[in-house]
N, C-alpha and C positions, 0 to 999 in steps of 0.2 A: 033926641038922640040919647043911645044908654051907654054911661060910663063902661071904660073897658073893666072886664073883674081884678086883671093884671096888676099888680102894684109895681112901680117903677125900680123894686130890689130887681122882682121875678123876672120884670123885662129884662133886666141887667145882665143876670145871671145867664138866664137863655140866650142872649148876644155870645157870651162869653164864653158857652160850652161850645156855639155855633161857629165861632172863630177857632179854636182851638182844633177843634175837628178839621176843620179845612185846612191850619196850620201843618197838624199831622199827616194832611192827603198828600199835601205838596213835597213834603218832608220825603213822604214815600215816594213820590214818584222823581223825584231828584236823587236820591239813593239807586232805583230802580235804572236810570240812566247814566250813573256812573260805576255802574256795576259790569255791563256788557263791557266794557273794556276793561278792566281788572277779572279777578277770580281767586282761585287757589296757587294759581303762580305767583301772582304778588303776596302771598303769606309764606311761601317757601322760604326757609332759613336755611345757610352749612356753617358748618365748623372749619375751621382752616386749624393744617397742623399744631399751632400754636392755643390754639381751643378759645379764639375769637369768631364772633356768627357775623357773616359776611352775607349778600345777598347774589353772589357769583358762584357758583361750583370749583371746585379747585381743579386743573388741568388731568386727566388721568395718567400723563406721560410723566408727572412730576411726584406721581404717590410711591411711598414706602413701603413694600409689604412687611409687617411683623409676625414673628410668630407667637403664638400662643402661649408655649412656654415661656418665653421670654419676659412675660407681664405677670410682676410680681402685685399680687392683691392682698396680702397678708404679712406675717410677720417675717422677716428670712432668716431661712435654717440658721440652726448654727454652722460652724467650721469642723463640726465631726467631733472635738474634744471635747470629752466631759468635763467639768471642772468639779472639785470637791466640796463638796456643799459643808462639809462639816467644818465646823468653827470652832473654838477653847477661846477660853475666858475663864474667869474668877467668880465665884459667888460673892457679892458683897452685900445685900442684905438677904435675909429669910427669916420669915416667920413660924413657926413649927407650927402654933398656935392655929394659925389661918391656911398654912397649907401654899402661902408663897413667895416667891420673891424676885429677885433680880441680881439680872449677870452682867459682870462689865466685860466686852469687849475685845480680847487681845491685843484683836488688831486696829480695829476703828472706832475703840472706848467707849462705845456708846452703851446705854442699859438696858438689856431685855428681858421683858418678862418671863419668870418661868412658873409654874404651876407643878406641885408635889403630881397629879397624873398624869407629868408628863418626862417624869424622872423616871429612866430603867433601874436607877442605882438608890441607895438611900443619901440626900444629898444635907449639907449643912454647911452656915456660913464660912466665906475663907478658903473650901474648896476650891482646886483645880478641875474645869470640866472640860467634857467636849460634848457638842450639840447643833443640831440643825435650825433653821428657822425657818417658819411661816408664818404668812399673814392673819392677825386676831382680828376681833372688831376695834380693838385700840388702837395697832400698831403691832410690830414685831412677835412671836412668839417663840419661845424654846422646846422643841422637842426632840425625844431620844436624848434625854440628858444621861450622858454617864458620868462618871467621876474618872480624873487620868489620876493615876497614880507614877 
């Protein structure tokens, strides 16, 4: 009688594909029977007014209607009043040399930058100013600097 060519890995291995496959069939068809009774209704979710996801509908006798304008998605207006953008301060340092310096504050002391292009007036330290501000890539900046006299 002639030895099988198989070595007892090969055997192994082919049991083991052989089983898994059949593992998978049953898999399938146990899925496949508990599927007929679920569906797409068992994956439906709702929101209840509180915005928690429930697996109930919410009563339609009990809903709010809103209106559309009513739903603020962005910033809210202001209140109609402009307010005066322009500020005074002091120059306490500047540099002629480099072309700039900084302003203290009036009102809320703090130091902001100003740069000579962005002075209307010819300005220099110890100045009284007035001036607007906008955002640099550092922080604060001065422009429309005038000098008050």
């Amino acid at each position: 009688m002639a030895k099988s060519r198989e070595s007892f890995s090969k055997s192994d291995i082919r049991k083991k594909k052989e089983k898994k496959r059949k593992d998978k069939l049953a898999k399938k068809q146990a899925r496949k029977e508990s599927d007929s009774k679920g569906g797409l209704d068992d994956m439906i979710a709702y929101v209840d007014e509180f915005g928690n996801i429930t697996d109930t509908p919410q009563d339609p006798s009990e809903k709010e209607e809103t209106n559309l304008e009513d739903i603020e998605v962005s910033i809210p207006k202001g209140d109609g009043t402009a307010r005066d953008k322009t500020r005074t301060g002091t120059i306490t340092n500047f540099y002629d040399s480099k072309g700039f310096g900084f302003i203290r504050d009036a009102v809320t002391k703090e130091s902001i930058f100003v740069h000579v292009n962005n002075a209307l007036d010819e300005i220099a330290e110890g100045n009284k100013v007035s001036f607007e501000t906008e955002k640099g890539p550092k922080g604060l900046t001065a422009v429309n600097v005038k000098v008050v006299r």
